[in-house]
MIDOSE-1310 file (N, C-alpha, C; in nm, 2 decimals, decimal comma, always signed):
residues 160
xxxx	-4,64/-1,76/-4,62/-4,62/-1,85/-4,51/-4,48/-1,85/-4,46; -4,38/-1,85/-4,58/-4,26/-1,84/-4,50/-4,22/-1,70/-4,41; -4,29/-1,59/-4,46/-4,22/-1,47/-4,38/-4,32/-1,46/-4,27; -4,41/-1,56/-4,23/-4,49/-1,58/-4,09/-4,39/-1,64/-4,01
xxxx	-4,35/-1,75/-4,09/-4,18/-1,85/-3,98/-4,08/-1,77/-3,91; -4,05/-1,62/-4,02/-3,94/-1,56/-4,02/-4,06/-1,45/-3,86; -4,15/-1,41/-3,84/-4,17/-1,37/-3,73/-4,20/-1,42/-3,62; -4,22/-1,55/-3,60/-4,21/-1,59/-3,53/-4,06/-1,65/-3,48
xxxx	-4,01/-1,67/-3,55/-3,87/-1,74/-3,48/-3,77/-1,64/-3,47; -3,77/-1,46/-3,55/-3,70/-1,37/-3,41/-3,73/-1,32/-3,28; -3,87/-1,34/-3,23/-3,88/-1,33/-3,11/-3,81/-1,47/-3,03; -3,81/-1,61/-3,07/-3,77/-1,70/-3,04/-3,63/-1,70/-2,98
xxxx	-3,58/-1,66/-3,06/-3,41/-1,64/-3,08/-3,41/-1,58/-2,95; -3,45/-1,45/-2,97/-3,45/-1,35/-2,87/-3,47/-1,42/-2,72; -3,54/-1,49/-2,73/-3,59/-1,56/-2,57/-3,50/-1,65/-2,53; -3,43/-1,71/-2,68/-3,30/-1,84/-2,65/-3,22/-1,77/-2,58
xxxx	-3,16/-1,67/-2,65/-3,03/-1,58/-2,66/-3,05/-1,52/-2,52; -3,14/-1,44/-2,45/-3,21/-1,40/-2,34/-3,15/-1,50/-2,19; -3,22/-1,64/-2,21/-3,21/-1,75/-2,16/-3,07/-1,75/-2,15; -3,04/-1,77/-2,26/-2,90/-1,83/-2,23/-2,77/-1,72/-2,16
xxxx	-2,79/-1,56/-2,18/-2,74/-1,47/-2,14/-2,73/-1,48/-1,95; -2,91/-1,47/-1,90/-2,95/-1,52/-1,81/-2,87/-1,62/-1,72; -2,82/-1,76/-1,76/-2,77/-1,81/-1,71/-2,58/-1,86/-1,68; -2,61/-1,78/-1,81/-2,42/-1,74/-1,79/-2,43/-1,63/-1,66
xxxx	-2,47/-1,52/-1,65/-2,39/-1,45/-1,55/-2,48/-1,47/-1,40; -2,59/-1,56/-1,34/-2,59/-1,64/-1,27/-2,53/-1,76/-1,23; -2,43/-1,82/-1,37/-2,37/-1,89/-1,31/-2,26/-1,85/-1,28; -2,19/-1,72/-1,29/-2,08/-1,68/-1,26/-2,07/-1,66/-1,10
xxxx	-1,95/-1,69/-1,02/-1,96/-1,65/-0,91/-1,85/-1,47/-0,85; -1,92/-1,44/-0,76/-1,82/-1,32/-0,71/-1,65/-1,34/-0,66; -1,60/-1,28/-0,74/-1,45/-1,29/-0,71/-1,45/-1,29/-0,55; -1,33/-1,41/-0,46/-1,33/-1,42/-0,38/-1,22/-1,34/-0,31
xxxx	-1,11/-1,31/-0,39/-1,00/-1,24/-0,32/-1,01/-1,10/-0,35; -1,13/-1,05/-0,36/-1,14/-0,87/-0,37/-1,19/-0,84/-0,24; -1,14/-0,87/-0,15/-1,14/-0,81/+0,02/-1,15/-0,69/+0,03; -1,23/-0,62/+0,11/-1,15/-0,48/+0,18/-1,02/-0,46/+0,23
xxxx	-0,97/-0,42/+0,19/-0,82/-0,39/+0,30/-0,80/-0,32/+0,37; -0,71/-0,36/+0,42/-0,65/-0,22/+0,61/-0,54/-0,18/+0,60; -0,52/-0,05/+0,67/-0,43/-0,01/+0,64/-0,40/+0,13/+0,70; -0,32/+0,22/+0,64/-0,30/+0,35/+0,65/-0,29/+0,47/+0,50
xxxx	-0,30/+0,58/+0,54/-0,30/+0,67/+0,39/-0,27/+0,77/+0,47; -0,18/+0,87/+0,39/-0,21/+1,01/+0,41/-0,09/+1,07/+0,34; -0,05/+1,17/+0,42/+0,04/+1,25/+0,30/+0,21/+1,28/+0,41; +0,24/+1,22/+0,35/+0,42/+1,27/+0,35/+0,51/+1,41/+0,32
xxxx	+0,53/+1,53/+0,43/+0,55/+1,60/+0,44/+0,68/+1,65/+0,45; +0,77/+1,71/+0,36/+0,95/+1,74/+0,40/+0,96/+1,86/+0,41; +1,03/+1,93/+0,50/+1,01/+2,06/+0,49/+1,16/+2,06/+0,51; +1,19/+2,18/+0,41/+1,34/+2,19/+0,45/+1,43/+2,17/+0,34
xxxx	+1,56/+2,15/+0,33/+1,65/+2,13/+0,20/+1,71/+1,98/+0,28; +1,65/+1,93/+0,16/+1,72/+1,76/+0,15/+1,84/+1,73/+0,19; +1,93/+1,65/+0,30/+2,03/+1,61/+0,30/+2,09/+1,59/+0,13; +2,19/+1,60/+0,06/+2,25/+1,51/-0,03/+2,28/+1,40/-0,02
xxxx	+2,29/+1,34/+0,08/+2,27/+1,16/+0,14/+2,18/+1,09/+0,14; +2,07/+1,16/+0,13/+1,91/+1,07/+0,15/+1,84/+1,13/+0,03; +1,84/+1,00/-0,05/+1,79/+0,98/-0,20/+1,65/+0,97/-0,21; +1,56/+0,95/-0,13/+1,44/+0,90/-0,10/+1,41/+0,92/+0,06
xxxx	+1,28/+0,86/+0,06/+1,20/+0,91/+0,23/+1,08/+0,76/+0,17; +1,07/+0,69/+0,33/+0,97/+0,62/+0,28/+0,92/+0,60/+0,44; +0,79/+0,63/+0,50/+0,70/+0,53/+0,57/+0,68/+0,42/+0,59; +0,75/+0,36/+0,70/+0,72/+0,22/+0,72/+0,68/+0,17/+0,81
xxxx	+0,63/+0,05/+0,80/+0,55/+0,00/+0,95/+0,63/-0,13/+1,02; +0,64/-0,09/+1,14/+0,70/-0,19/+1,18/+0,61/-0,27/+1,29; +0,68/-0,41/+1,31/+0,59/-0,46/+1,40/+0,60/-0,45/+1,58; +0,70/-0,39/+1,62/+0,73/-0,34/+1,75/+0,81/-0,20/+1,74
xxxx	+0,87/-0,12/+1,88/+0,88/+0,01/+1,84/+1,11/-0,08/+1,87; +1,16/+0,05/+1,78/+1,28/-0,05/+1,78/+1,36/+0,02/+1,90; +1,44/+0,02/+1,97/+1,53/+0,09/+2,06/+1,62/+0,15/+1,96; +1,65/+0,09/+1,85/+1,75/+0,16/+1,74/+1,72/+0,14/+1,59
xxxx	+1,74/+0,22/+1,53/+1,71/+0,28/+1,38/+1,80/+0,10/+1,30; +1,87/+0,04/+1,36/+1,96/-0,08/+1,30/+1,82/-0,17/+1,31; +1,75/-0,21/+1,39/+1,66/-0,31/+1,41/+1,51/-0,30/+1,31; +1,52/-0,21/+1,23/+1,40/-0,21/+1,11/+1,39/-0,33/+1,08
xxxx	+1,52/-0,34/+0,98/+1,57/-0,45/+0,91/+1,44/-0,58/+0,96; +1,44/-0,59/+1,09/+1,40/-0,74/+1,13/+1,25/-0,71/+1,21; +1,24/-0,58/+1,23/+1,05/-0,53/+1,24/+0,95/-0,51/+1,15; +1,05/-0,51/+0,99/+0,97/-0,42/+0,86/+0,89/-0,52/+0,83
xxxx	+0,77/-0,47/+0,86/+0,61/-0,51/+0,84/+0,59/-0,51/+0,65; +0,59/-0,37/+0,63/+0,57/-0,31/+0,54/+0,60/-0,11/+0,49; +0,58/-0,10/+0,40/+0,64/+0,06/+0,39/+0,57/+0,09/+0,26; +0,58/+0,23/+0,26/+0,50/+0,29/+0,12/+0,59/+0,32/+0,03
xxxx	+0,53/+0,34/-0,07/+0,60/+0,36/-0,20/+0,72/+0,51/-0,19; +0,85/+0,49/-0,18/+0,98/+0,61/-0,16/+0,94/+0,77/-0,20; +0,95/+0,84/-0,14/+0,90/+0,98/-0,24/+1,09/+0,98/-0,21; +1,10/+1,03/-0,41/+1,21/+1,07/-0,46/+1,32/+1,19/-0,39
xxxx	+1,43/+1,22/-0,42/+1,49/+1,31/-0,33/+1,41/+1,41/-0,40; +1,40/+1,52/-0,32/+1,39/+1,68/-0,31/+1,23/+1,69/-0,29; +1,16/+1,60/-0,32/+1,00/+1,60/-0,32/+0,92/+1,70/-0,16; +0,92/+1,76/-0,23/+0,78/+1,88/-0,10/+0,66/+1,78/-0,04
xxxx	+0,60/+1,66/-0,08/+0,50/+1,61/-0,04/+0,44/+1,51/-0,14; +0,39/+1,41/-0,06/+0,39/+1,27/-0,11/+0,26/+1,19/-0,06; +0,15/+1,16/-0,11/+0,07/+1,08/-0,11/+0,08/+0,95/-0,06; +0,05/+0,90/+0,07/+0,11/+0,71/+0,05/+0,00/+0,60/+0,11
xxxx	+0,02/+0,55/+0,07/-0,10/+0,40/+0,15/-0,01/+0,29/+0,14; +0,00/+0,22/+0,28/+0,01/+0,13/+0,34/-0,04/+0,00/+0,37; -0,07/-0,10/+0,32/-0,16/-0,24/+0,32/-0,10/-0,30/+0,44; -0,21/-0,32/+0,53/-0,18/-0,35/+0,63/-0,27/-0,50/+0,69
xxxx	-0,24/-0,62/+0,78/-0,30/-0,70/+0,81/-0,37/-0,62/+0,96; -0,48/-0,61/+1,01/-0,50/-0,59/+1,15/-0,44/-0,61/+1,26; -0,37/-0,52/+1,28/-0,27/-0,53/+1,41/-0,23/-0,41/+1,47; -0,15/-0,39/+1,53/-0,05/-0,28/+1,57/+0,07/-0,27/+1,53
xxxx	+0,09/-0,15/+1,49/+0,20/-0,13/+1,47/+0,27/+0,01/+1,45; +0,44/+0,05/+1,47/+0,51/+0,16/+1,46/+0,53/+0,20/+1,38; +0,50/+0,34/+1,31/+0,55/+0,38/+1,17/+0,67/+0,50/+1,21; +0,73/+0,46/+1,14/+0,90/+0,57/+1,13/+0,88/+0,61/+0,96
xxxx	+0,92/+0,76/+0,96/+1,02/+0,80/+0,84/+1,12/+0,80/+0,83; +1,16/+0,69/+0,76/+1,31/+0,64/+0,72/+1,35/+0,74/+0,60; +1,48/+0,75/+0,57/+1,55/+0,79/+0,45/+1,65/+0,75/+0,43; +1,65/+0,71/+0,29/+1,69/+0,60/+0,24/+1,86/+0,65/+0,15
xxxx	+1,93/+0,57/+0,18/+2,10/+0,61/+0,15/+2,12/+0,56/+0,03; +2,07/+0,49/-0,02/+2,05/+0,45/-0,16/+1,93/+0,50/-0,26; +1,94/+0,48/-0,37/+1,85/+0,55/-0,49/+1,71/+0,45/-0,44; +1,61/+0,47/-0,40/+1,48/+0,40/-0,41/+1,47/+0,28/-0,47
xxxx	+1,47/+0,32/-0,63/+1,48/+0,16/-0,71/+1,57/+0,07/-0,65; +1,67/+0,09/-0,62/+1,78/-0,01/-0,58/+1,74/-0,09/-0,46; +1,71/+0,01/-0,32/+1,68/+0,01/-0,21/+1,54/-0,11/-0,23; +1,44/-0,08/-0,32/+1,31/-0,17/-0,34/+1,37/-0,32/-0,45
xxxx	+1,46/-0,31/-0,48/+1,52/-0,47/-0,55/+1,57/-0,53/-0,49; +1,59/-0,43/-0,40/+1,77/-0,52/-0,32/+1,66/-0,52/-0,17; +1,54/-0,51/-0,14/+1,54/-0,52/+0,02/+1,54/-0,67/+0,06; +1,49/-0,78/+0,02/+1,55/-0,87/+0,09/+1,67/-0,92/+0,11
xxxx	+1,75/-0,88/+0,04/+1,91/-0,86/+0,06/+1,97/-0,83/+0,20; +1,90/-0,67/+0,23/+1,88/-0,61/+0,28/+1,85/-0,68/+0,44; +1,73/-0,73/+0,39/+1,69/-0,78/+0,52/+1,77/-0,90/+0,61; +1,81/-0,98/+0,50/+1,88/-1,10/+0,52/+1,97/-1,06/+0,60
xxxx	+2,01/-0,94/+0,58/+2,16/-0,90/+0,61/+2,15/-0,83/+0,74; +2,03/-0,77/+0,75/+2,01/-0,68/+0,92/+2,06/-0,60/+0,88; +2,07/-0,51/+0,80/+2,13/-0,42/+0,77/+2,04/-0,32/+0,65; +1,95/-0,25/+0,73/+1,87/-0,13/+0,62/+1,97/-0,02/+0,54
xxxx	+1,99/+0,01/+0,43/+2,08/+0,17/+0,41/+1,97/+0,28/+0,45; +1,93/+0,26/+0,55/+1,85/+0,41/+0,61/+1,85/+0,50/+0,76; +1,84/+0,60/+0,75/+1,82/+0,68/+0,87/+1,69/+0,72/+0,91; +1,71/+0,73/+1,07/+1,57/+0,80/+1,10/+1,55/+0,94/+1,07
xxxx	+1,45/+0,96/+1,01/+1,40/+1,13/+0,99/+1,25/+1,18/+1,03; +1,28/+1,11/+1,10/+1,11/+1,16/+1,25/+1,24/+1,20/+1,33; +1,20/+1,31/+1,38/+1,24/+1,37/+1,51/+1,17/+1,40/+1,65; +1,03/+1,36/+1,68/+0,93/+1,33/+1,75/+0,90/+1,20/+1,80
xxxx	+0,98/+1,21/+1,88/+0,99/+1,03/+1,97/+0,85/+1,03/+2,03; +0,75/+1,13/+2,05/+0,64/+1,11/+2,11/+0,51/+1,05/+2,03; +0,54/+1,11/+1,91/+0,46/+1,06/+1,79/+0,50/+0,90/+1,73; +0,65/+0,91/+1,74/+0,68/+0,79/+1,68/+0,67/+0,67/+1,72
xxxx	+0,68/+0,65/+1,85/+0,66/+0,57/+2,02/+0,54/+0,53/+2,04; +0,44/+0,62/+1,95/+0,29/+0,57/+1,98/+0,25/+0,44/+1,87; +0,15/+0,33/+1,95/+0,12/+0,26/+1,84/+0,02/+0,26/+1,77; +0,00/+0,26/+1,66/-0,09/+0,25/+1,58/-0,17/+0,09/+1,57
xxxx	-0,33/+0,09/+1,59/-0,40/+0,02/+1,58/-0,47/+0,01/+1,44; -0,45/-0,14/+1,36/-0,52/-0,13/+1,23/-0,64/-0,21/+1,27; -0,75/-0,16/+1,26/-0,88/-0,29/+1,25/-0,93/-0,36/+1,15; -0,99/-0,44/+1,09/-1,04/-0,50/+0,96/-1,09/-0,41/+0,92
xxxx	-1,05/-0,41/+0,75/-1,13/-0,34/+0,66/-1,10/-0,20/+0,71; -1,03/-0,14/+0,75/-0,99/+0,03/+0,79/-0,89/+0,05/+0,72; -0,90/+0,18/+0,70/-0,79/+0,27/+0,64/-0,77/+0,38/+0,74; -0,67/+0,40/+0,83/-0,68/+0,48/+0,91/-0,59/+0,60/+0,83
xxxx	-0,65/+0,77/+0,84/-0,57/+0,83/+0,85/-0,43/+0,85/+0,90; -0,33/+0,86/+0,83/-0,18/+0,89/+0,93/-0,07/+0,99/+0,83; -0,06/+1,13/+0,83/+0,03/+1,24/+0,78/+0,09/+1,25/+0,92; +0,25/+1,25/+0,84/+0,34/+1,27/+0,91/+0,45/+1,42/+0,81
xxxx	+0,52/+1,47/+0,94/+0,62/+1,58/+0,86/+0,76/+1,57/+0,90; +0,85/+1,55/+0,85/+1,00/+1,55/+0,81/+1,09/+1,70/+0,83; +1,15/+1,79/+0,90/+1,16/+1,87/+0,90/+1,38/+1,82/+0,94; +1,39/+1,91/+0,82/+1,53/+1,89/+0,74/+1,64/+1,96/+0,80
């Protein structure tokens, strides 16, 4: 009689344990801040022998087009992660809110790391350590449209 109790009460278990599994991950809810995001991607192209002045190269988006390379400082939206000096080509994505906006390849007068601790410094100051290195005022001049939830293609080339 007792090893009748014992089969009956592991299927039991099973049904508790079941139950109770059941209502833990129905009561869980879906994370709310895993959005799709917008934005840009593509690949970063230098062709050429690197100034020795420009330590880095970075993609950035600004929010209007600037009349001068000094006025980043107070348009910079956002920018992608620096490709290192001497780098042949560079992968980048851009997180972007839906809007419009200008992208320049800047290069950067300072070592990257520094340039990315020190940019609100930087910004405060209106004063970027970078140069323009697009040479295509026609490409550059154009704006870019982000919509929700897009990743727009955008490769650009740097020629030294």
């Amino acid at each position: 009689m007792n090893s009748h109790k014992r089969e009956e009460s592991l299927p039991i278990r099973i049904r508790k344990l079941l139950i109770v599994a059941v209502l833990v991950i129905t009561a869980c809810e879906m994370p709310s801040g895993l959005e799709p995001v917008a934005g840009v991607e593509g690949t970063l192209t230098f062709n050429g022998a690197w100034p020795d002045s420009i330590k880095g190269a970075a993609l950035v988006a600004l929010s209007s087009f600037p009349s001068d390379v000094s006025q980043a400082a107070d348009l910079l939206v956002n920018y992608s992660t620096p490709a290192p000096f001497r780098t042949d080509s560079i992968e980048h994505f851009i997180q972007l809110l839906p809007g419009t906006y200008y992208f320049l390849t800047l290069g950067l007068t300072i070592e990257p790391a520094v340039f990315a601790t020190k940019l609100d410094s930087f910004q405060t100051s209106g004063n970027l350590p970078v140069v323009l290195l697009d040479t295509d005022l026609a490409t550059i001049s154009q704006p870019v449209t982000i919509l929700p939830q897009t990743i727009r293609p955008l490769d650009r080339a740097v020629w030294f």
